[in-house]
C-alpha positions as a Markdown table, in Angstrom:
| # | Residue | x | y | z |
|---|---|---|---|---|
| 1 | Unk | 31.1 | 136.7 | 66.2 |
| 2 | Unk | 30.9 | 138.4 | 62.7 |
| 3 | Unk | 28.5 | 137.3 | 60.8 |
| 4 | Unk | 30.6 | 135.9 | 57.7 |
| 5 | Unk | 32.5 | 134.0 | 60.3 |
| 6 | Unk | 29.3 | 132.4 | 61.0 |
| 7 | Unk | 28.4 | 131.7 | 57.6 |
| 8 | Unk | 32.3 | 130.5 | 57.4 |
| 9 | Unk | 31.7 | 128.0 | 59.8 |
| 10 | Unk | 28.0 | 126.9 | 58.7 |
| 11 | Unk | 29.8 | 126.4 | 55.0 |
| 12 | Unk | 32.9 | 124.5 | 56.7 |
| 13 | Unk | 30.1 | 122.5 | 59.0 |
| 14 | Unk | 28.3 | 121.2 | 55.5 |
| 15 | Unk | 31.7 | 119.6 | 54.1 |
| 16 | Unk | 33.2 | 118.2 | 57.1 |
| 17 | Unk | 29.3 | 116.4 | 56.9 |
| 18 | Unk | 29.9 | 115.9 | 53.6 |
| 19 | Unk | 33.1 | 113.5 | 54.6 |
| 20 | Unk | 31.0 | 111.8 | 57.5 |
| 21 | Unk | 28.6 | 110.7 | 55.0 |
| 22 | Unk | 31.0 | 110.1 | 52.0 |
| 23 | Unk | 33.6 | 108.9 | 53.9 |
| 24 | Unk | 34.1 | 105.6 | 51.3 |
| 25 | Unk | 34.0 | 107.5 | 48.2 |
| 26 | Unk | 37.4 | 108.9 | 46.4 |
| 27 | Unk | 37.3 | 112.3 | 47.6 |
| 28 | Unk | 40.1 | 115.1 | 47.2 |
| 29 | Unk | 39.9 | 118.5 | 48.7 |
| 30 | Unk | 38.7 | 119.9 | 45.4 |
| 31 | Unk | 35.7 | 117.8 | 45.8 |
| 32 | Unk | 35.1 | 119.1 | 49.3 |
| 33 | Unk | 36.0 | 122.4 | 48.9 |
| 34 | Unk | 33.2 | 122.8 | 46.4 |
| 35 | Unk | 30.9 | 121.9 | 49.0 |
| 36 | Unk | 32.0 | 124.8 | 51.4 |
| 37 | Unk | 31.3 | 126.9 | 48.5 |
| 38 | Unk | 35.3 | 127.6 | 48.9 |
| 39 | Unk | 38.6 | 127.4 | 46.5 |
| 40 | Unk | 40.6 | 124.1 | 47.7 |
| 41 | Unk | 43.2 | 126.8 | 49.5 |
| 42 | Unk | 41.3 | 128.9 | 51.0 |
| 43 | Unk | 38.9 | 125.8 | 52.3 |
| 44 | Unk | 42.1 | 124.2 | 53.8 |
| 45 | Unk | 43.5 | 127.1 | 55.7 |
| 46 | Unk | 39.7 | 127.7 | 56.9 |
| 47 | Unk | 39.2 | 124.1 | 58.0 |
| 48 | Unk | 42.7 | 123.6 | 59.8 |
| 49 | Unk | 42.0 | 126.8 | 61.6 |
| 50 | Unk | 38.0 | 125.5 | 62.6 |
| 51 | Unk | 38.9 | 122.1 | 63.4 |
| 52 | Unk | 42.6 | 121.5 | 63.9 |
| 53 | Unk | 43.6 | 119.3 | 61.2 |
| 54 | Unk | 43.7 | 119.1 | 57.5 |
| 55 | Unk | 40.5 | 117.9 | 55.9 |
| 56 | Unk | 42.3 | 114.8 | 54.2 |
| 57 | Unk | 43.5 | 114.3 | 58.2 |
| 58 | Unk | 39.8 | 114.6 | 58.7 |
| 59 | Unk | 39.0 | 112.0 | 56.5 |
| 60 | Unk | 41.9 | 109.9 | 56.9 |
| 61 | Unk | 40.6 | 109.4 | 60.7 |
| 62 | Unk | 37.1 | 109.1 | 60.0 |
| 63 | Unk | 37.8 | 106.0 | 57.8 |
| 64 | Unk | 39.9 | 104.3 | 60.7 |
| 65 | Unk | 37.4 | 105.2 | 63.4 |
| 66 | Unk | 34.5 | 103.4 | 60.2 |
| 67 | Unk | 37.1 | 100.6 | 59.8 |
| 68 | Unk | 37.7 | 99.6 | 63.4 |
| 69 | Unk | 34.1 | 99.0 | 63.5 |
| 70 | Unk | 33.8 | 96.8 | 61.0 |
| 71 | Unk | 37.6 | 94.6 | 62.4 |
| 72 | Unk | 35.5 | 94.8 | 65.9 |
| 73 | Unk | 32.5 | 93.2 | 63.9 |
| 74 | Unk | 34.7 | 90.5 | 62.5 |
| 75 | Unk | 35.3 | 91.9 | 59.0 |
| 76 | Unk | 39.0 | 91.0 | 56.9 |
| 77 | Unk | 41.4 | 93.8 | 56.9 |
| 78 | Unk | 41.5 | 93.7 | 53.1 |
| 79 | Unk | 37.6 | 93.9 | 53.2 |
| 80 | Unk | 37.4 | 96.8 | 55.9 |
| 81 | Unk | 40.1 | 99.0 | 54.1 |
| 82 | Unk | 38.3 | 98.4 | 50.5 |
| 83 | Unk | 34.4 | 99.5 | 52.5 |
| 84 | Unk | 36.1 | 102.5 | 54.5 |
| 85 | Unk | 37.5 | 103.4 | 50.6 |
| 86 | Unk | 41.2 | 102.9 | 50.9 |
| 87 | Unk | 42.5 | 101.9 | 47.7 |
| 88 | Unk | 46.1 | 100.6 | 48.9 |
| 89 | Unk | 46.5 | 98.1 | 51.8 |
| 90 | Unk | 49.8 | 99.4 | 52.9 |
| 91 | Unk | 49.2 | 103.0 | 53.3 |
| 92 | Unk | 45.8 | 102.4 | 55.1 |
| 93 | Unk | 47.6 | 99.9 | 57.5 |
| 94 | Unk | 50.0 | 102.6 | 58.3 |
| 95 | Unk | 47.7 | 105.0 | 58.3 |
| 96 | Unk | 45.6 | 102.7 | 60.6 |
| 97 | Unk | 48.8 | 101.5 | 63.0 |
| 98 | Unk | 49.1 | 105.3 | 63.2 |
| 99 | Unk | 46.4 | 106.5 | 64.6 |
| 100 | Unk | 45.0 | 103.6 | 66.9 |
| 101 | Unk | 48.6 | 102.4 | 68.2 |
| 102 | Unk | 48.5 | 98.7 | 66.3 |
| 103 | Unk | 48.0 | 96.8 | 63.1 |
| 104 | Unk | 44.4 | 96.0 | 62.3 |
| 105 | Unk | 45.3 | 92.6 | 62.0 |
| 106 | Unk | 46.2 | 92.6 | 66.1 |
| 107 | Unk | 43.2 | 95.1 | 66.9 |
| 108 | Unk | 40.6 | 92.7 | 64.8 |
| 109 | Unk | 42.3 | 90.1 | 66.6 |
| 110 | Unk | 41.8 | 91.4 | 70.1 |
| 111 | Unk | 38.5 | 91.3 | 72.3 |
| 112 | Unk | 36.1 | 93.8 | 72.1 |
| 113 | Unk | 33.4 | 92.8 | 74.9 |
| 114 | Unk | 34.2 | 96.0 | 76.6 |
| 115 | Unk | 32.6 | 98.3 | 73.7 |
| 116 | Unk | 29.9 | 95.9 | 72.8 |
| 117 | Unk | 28.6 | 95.7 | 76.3 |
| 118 | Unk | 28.3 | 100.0 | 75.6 |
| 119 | Unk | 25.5 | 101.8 | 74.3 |
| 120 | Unk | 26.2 | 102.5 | 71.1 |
| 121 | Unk | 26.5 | 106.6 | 71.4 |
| 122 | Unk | 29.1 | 106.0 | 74.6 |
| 123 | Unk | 31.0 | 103.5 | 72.3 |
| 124 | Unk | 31.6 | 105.9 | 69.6 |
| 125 | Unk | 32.7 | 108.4 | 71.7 |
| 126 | Unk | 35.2 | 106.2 | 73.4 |
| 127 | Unk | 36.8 | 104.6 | 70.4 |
| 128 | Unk | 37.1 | 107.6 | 68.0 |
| 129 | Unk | 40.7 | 107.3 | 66.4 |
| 130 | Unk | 42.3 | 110.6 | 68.3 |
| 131 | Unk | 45.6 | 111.9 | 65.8 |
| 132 | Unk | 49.2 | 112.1 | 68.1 |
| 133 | Unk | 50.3 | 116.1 | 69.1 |
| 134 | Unk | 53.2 | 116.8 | 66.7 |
| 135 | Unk | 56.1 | 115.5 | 68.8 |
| 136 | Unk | 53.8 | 112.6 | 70.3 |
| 137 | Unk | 55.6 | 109.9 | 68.8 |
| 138 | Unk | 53.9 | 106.2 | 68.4 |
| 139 | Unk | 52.4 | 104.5 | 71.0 |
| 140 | Unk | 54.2 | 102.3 | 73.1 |
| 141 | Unk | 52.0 | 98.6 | 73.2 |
| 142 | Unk | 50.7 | 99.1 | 76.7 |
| 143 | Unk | 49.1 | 102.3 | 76.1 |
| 144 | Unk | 45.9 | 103.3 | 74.7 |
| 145 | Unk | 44.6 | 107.1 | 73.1 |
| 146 | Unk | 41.3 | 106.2 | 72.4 |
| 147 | Unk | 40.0 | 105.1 | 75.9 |
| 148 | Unk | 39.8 | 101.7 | 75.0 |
| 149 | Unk | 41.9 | 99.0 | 77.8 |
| 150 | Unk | 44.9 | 97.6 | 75.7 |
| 151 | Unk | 44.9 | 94.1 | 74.8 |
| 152 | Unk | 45.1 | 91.8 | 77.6 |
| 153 | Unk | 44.3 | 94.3 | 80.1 |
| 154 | Unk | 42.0 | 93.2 | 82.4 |
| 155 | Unk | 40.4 | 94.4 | 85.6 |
């Protein structure tokens, strides 16, 4: 690997951080592009090609995979979207619906003894919010991306 594809990557690694940490701050690609050391194009062609999504997907799915968290540790909706740094209700529900296959109202609803009973690295892996394939579609209520049983599954 060339070594400015290296220090690409190493650059690209330091903003996509960046989002982990900052995830509930107001943040546009400007913002994170400056942290790649990168105009906003050029860091969004470089990101999409490193990591397979836009950065704003990026950070659109790291504040679902933060807000499930807190609905699975019995925070409001309105209080979850507000600490994951969604500023409209509506578009993070969708957003949220999206992504996980239901409403946050019905997923903060649901039980969650299965990923509590986990250790906390093996739960994080297994509910990460995972974006449909183009084409994908929405989920159907039986059926679950992010390895988690559907509601009212049981053994």
């Amino acid at each position: 690997m060339a070594q400015q594809r290296i220090e690409t990557l190493a650059h690209l690694r330091r903003a996509r951080d960046f989002m982990d940490r900052e995830y509930a701050r107001d943040l546009d690609v400007a913002a994170i592009a400056a942290r790649a050391f990168m105009s906003p194009a050029h860091f969004s062609r470089e990101f999409r090609t490193a990591y397979g999504e836009t950065p704003y997907s990026y950070l659109v799915t790291r504040r679902v995979e933060r807000a499930k968290a807190l609905l699975r540790a019995g925070m409001s909706v309105t209080d979850a979207c507000m600490a994951v740094g969604a500023t409209s209700l509506g578009s993070f529900s969708s957003r949220f619906t999206a992504i996980v296959g239901e409403t946050p109202s019905a997923y903060r609803a649901r039980e969650h003894d299965d990923v509590e009973a986990m250790p906390g690295c093996v739960a994080r892996l297994l509910t990460r919010p995972v974006r449909p394939a183009p084409g994908e579609g929405k989920r159907t209520s039986g059926s679950s991306r992010n390895g988690e049983a559907p509601s009212g599954a049981g053994p």
